[in-house]
MIRO-132998 format. One record per residue (C-alpha): chain; residue in three letters; y, x, z; residue number from 1. Coordinates in nm, 2 decimals. Layout:
% residues N
palo, pagu, py, px, pz, kedo
A, ala, Y, X, Z, NUM
...
END
This chain:
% residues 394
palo, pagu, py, px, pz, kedo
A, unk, 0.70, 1.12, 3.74, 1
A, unk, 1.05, 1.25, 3.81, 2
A, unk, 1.11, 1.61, 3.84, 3
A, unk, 1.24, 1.78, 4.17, 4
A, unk, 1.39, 2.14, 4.05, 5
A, unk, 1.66, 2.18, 4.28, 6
A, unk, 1.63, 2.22, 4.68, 7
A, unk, 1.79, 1.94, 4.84, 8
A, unk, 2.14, 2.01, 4.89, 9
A, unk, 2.44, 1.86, 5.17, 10
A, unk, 2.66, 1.68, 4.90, 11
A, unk, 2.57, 1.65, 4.49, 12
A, unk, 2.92, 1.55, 4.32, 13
A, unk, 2.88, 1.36, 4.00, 14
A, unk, 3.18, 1.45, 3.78, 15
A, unk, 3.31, 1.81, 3.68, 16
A, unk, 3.68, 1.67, 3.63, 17
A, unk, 3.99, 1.75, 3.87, 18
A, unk, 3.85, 1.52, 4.13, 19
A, unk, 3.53, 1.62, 4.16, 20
A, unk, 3.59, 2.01, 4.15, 21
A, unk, 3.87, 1.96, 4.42, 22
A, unk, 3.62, 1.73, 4.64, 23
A, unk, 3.36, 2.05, 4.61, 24
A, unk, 3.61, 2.31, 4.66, 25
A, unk, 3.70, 2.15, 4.97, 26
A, unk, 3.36, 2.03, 5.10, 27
A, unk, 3.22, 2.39, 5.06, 28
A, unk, 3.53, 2.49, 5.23, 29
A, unk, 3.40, 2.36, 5.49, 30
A, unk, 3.02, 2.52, 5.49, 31
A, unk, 2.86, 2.24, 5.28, 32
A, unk, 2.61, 2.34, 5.00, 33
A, unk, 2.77, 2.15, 4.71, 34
A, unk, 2.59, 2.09, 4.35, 35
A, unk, 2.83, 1.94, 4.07, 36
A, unk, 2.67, 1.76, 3.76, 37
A, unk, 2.89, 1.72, 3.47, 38
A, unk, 2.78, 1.51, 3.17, 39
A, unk, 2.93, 1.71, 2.94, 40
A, unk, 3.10, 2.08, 2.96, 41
A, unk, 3.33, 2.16, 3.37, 42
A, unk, 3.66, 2.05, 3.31, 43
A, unk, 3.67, 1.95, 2.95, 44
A, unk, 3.67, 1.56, 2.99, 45
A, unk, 3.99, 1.32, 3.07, 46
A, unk, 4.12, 1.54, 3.30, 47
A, unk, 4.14, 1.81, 3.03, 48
A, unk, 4.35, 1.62, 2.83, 49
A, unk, 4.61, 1.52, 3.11, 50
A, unk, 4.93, 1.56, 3.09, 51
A, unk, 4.99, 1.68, 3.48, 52
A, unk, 5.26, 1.43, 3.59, 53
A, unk, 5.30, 1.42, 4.03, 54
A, unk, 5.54, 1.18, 3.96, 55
A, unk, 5.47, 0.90, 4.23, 56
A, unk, 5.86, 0.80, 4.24, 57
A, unk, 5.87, 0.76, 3.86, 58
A, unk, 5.60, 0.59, 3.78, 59
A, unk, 5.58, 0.28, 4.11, 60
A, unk, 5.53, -0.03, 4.00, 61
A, unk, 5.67, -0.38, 4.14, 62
A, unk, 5.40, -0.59, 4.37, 63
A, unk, 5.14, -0.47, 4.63, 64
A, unk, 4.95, -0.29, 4.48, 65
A, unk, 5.23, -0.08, 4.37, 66
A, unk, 5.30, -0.03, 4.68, 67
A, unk, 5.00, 0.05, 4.78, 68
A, unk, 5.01, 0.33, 4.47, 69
A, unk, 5.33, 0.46, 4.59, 70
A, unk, 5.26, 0.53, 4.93, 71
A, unk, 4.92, 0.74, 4.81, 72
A, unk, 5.16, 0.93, 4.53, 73
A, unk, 5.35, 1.03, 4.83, 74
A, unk, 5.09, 1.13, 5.01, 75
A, unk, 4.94, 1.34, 4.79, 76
A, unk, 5.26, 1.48, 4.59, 77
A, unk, 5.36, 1.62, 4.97, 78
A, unk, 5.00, 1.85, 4.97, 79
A, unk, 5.06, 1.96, 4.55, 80
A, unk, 5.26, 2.32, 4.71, 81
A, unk, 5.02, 2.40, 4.94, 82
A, unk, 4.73, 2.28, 4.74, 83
A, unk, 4.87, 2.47, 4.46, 84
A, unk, 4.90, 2.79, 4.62, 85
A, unk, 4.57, 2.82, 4.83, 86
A, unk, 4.41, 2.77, 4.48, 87
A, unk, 4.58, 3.03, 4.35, 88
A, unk, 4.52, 3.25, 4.61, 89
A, unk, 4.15, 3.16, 4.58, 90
A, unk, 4.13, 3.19, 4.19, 91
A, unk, 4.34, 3.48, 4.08, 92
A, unk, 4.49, 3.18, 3.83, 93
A, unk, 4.78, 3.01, 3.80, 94
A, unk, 4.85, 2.61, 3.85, 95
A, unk, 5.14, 2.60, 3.61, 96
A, unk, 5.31, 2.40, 3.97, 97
A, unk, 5.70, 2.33, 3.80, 98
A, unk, 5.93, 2.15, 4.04, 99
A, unk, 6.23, 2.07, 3.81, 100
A, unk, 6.24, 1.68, 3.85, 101
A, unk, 6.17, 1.40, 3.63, 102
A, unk, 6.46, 1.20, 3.43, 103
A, unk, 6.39, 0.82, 3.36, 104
A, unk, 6.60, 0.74, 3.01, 105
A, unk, 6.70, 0.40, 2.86, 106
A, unk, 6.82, 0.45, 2.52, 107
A, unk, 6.96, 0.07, 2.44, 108
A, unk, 7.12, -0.20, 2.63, 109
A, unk, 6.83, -0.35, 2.73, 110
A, unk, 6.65, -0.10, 2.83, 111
A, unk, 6.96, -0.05, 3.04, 112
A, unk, 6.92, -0.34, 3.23, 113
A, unk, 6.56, -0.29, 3.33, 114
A, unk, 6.66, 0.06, 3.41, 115
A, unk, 6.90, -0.06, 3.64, 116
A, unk, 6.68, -0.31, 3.85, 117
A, unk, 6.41, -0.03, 3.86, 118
A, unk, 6.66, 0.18, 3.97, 119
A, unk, 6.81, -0.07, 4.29, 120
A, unk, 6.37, -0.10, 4.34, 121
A, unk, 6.35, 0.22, 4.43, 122
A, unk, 6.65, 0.25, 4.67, 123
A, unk, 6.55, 0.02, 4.87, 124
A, unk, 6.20, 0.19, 5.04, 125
A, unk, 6.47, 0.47, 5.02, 126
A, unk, 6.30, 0.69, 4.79, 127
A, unk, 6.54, 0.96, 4.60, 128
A, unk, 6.71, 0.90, 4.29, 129
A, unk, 6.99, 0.93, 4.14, 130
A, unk, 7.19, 0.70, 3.89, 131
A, unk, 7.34, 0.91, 3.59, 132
A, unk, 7.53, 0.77, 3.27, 133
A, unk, 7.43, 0.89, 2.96, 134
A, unk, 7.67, 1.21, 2.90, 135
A, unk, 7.55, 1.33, 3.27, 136
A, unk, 7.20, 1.30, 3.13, 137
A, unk, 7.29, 1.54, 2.85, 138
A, unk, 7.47, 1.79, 3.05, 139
A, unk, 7.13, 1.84, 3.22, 140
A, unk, 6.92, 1.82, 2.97, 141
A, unk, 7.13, 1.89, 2.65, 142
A, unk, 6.85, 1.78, 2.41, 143
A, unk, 6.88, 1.43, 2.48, 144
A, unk, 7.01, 1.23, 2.17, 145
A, unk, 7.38, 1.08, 2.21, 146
A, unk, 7.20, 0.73, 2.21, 147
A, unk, 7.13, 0.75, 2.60, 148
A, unk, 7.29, 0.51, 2.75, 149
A, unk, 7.18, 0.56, 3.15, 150
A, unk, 6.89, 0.77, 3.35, 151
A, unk, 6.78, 0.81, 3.67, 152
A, unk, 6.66, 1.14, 3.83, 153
A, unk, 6.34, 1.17, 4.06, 154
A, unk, 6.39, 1.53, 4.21, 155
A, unk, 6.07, 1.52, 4.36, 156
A, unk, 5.86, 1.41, 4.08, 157
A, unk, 5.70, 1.77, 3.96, 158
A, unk, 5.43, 1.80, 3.71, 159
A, unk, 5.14, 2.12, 3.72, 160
A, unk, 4.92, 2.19, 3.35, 161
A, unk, 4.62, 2.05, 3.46, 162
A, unk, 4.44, 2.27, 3.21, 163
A, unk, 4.53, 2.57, 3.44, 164
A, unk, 4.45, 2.35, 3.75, 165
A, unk, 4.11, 2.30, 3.61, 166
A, unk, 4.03, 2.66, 3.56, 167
A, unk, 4.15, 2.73, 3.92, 168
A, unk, 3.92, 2.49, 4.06, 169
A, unk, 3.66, 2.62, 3.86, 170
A, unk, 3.75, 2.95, 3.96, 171
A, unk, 3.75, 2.86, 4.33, 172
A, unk, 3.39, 2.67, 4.34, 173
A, unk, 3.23, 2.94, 4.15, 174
A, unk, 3.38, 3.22, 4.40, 175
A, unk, 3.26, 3.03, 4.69, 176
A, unk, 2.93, 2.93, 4.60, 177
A, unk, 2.95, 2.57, 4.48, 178
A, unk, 2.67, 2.53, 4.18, 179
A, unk, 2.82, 2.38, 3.89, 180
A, unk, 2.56, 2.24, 3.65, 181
A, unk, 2.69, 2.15, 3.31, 182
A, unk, 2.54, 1.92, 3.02, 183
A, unk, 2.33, 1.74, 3.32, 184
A, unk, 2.40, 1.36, 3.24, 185
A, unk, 2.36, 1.16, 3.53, 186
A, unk, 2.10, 0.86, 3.46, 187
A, unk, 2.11, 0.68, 3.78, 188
A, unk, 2.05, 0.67, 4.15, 189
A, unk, 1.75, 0.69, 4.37, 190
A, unk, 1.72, 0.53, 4.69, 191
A, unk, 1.48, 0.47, 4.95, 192
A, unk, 1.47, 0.07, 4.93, 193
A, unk, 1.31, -0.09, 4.64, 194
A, unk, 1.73, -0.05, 4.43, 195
A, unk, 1.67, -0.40, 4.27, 196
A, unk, 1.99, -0.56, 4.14, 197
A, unk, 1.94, -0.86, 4.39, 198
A, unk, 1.94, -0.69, 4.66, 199
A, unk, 2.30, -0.65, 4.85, 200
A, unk, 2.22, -0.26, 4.95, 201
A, unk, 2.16, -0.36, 5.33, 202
A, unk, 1.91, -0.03, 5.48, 203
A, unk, 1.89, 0.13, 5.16, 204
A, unk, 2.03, 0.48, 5.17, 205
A, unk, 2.05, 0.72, 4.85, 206
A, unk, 1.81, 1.02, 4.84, 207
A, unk, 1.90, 1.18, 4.49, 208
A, unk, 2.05, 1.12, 4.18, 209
A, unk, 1.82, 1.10, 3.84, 210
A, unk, 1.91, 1.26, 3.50, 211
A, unk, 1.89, 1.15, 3.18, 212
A, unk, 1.56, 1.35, 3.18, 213
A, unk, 1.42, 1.26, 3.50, 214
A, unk, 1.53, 1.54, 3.66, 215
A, unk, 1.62, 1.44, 4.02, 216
A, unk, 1.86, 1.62, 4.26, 217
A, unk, 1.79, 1.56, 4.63, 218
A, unk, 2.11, 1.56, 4.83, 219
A, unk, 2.23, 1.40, 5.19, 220
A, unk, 2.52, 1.23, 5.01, 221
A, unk, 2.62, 1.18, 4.69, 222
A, unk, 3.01, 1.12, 4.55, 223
A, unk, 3.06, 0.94, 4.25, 224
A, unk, 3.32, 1.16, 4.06, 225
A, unk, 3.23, 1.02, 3.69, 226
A, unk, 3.55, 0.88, 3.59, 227
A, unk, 3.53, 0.62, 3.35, 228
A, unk, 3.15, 0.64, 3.38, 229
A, unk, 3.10, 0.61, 3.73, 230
A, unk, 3.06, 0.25, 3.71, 231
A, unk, 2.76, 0.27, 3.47, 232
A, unk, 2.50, 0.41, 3.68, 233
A, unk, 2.13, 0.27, 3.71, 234
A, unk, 1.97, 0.22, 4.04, 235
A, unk, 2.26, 0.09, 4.28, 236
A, unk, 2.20, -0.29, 4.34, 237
A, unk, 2.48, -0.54, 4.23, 238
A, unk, 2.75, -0.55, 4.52, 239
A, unk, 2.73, -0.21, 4.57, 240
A, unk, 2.87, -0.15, 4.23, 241
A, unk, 3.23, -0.09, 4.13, 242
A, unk, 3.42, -0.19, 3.82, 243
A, unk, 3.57, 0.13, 3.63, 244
A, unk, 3.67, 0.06, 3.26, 245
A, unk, 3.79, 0.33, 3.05, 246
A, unk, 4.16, 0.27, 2.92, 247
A, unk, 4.25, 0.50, 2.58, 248
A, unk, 4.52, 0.74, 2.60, 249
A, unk, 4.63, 0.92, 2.31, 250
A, unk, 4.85, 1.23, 2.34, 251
A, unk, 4.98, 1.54, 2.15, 252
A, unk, 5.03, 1.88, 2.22, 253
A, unk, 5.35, 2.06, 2.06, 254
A, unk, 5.43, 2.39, 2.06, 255
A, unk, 5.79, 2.53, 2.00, 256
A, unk, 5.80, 2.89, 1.76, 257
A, unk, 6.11, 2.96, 1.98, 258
A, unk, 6.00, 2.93, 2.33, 259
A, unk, 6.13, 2.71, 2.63, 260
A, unk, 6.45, 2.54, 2.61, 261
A, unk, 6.45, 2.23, 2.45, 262
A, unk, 6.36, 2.01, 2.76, 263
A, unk, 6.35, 2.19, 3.14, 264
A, unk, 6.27, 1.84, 3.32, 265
A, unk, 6.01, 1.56, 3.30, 266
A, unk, 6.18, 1.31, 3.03, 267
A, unk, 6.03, 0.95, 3.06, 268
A, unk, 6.08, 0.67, 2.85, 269
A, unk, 5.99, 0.34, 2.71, 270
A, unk, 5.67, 0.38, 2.58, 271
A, unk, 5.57, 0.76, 2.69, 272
A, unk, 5.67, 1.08, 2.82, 273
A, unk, 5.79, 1.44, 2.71, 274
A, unk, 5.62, 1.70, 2.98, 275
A, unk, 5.75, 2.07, 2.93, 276
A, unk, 5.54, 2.38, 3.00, 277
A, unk, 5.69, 2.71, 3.11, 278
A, unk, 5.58, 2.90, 2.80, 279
A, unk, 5.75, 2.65, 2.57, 280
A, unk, 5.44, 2.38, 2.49, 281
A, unk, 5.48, 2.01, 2.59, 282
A, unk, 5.29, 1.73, 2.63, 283
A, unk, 5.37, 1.42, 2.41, 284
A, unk, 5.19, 1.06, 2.54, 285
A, unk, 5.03, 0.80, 2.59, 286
A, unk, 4.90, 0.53, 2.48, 287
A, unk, 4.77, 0.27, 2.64, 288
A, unk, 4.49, 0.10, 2.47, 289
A, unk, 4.21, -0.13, 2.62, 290
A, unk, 3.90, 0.01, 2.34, 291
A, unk, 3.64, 0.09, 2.57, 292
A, unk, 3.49, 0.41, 2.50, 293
A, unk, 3.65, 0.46, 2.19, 294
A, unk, 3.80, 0.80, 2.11, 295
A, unk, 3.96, 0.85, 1.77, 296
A, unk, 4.29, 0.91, 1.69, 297
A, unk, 4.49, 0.68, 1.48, 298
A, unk, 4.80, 0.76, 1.21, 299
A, unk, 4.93, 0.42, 1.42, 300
A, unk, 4.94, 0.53, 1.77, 301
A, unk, 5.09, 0.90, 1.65, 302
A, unk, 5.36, 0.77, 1.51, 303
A, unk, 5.47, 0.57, 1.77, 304
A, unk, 5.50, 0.82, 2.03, 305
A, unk, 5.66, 1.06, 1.75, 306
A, unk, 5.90, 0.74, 1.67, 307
A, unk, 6.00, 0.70, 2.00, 308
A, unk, 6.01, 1.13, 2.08, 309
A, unk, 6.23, 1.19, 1.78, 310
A, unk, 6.50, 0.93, 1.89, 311
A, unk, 6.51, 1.07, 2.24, 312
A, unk, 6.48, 1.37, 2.15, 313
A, unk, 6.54, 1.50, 1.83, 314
A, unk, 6.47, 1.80, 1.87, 315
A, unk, 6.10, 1.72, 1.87, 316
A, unk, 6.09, 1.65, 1.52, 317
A, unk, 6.10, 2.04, 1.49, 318
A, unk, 5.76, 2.11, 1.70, 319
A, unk, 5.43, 2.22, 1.58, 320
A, unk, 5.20, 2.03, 1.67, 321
A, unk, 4.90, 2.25, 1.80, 322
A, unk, 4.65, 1.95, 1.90, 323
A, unk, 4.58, 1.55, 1.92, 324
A, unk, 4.37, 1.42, 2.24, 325
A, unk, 4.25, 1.12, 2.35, 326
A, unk, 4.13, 1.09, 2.69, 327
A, unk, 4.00, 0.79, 2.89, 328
A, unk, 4.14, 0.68, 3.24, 329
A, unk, 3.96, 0.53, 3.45, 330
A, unk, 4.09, 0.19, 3.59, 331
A, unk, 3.94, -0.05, 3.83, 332
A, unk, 4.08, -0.41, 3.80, 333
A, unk, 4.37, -0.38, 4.03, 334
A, unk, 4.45, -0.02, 3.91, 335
A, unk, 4.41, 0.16, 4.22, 336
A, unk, 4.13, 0.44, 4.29, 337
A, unk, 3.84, 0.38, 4.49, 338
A, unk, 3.83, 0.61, 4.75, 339
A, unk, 3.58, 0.64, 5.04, 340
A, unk, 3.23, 0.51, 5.15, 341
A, unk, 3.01, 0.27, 4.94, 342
A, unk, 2.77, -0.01, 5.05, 343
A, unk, 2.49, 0.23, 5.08, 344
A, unk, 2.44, 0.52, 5.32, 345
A, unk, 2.50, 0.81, 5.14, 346
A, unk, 2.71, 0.73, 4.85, 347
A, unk, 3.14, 0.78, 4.84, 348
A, unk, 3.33, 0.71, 4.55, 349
A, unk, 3.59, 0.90, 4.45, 350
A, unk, 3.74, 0.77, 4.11, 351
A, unk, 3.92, 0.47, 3.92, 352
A, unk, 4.24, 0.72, 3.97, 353
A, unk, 4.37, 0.56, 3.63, 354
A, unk, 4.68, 0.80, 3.54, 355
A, unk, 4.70, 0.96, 3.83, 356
A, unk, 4.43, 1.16, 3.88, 357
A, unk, 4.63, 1.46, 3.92, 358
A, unk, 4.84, 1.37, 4.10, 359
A, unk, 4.59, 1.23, 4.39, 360
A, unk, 4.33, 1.53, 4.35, 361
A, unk, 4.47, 1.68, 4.69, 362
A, unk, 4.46, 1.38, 4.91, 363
A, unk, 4.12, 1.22, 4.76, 364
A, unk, 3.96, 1.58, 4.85, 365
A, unk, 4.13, 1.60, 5.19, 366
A, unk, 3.98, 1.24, 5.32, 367
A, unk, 3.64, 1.28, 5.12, 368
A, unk, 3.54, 1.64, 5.23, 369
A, unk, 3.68, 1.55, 5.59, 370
A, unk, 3.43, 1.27, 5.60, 371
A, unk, 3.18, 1.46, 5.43, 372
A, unk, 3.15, 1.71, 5.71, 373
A, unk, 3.27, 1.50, 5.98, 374
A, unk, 3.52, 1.72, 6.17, 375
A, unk, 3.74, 1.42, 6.17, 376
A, unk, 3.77, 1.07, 6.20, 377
A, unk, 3.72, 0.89, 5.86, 378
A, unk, 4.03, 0.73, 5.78, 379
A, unk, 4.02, 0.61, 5.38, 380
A, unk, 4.32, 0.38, 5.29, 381
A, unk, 4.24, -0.01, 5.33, 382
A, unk, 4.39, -0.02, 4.97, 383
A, unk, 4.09, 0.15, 4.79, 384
A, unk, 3.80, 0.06, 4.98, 385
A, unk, 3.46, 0.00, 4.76, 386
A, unk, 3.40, -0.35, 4.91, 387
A, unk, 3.73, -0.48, 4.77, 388
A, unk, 3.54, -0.57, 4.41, 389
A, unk, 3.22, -0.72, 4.61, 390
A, unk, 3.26, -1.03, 4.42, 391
A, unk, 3.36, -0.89, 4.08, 392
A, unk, 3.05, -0.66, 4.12, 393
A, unk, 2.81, -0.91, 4.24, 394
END
């Protein structure tokens, strides 16, 4: 018989990443009781190992849902100063916010080429960029290589260290009453219809979540927060699931002995990205690797991003490398989050962010809290509704 420990609360949040601290923060915020459960220790799971892009402008992608990405990455990336700051305020710790742009690089001819259509994509929605040959990429960043052949600059692509962001957030539940519960793996979902896979969800509504144990947590609502593993959850019937896959991301961390300097900017390329910190770190990534939940880190992936580093920036070759990572993103078929109400009373789903979790952290904690205590008209973006995977699910 399943165990009831804790009183029922107004939201449970399952997920102790970026997301689902930022959707507590804010949903206490504004007077909910709010219980996390985290699988495995607050903040130490993909978004741990994050490099901290907001680079919306950077990083759209040709078709609709690009679009559809875009105009959420602009959303959100206009909230990052604010969102940044009242978390500071809150925590007593810093976000490690940097606003110093993000430079695209081709490095051959053909590279070149495609640098130059993605460059006349962007100016047409108007976004801001600007077109630089290779020597005016070096005067502003003098540690590119003399093999740069074009860039373009996104001013208003930024980047924050979400390990600091995650400490904030944990700063901020834990100073306003939000109960974080780590180690409590999250087995499946109760409901208060029968929850067999046939059924399409119609009059069912949640009532708690289970854990691995048989613990159960009563709550009003829950919000699926689980990253990669919020699409693996017992109990929910068939088309009121969602497809998230985990997709592999290998990364380093490098350290320079002499401090800040080689890199001041974002640096993008074929292949990766360089990310600097303020105390003279960076962030080396990613792979891209479709391996389920496979986490190990291979001689084959690190030396293609080193490869690929070293030729941008040579410089690189002369960092210590402090730490290897892999995290796991979580994607949904089309790529784009899932944001808002599912099929059955109670339940919102806030994940699938992919790699851009960060980034969207402000704006998917804005519209979920919102909802969650009603003081405003639910407005979720057509683009990530649940129901959109209905037949994939089903």
């Amino acid at each position: 018989m399943p165990k009831h420990i804790d009183s029922r609360v107004d939201v449970v949040i399952v997920g102790g990443g970026v997301i689902g601290l930022a959707v507590a923060w804010r949903a206490r915020a504004r007077g909910l009781s709010v219980t996390v459960l985290e699988r495995g220790e607050i903040g130490r799971g993909t978004s741990y190992v994050a490099a901290g892009m907001l680079a919306p402008v950077a990083e759209v992608e040709f078709g609709e849902a690009g679009q559809a990405a875009l105009e959420l990455g602009l959303r959100s990336a206009e909230l990052w100063p604010e969102f940044a700051a009242e978390l500071e305020r809150a925590s007593g710790t810093e976000t490690g916010l940097r606003r110093t742009g993000t430079l695209v690089i081709a490095c051959d001819e053909d590279e070149a080429r495609e640098l130059e259509r993605q460059i006349a994509f962007r100016e047409s929605p108007g976004l801001r960029t600007t077109r630089l040959r290779g020597s005016e990429a070096r005067a502003l960043e003098p540690g590119l290589s003399p093999t740069v052949r074009l860039a373009f600059e996104a001013p208003d692509d930024h980047s924050v260290d979400p390990r600091l962001v995650l400490a904030a957030l944990r700063g901020a539940c834990e100073a306003t009453g939000v109960r974080l519960r780590e180690h409590a793996p999250v087995a499946g979902i109760a409901c208060d219809g029968n929850g067999h896979s046939d059924s399409d969800g119609d009059g069912m509504r949640i009532t708690a979540v289970e854990l691995e144990g048989g613990e159960q947590v009563s709550a009003r609502e829950v919000v699926l927060a689980a990253g990669p593993w919020s699409g693996s959850l017992t109990g929910l019937p068939a088309r009121a699931c969602v497809p998230v896959r985990p997709v592999k991301g290998q990364l380093l961390r490098l350290r320079d002995p002499a401090g800040p300097g080689l890199l001041e900017r974002v640096v993008r390329f074929e292949g990766g990205y360089l990310v600097p910190r303020a105390d003279g770190r960076y962030v080396l990534g990613a792979t891209v690797e479709e391996r389920g939940f496979e986490r190990h880190v291979t001689a084959g992936g690190v030396y293609e991003l080193l490869r690929d580093a070293h030729e941008l920036v040579p410089g690189v070759s002369e960092l210590q490398i402090e730490e290897l990572c892999v995290g796991l993103r979580p994607g949904t078929p089309d790529n784009l989050p899932v944001i808002g109400p599912g099929a059955i009373d109670g339940l919102t789903w806030a994940t699938g962010h992919y790699r851009n979790g960060i980034l969207l952290a402000p704006l998917t904690a804005e519209l979920i809290a919102s909802a969650l205590a009603a003081d405003s008209p639910a407005s979720f973006p057509v683009a990530c509704r649940a129901d959109r995977f209905a037949a994939v699910a089903a």
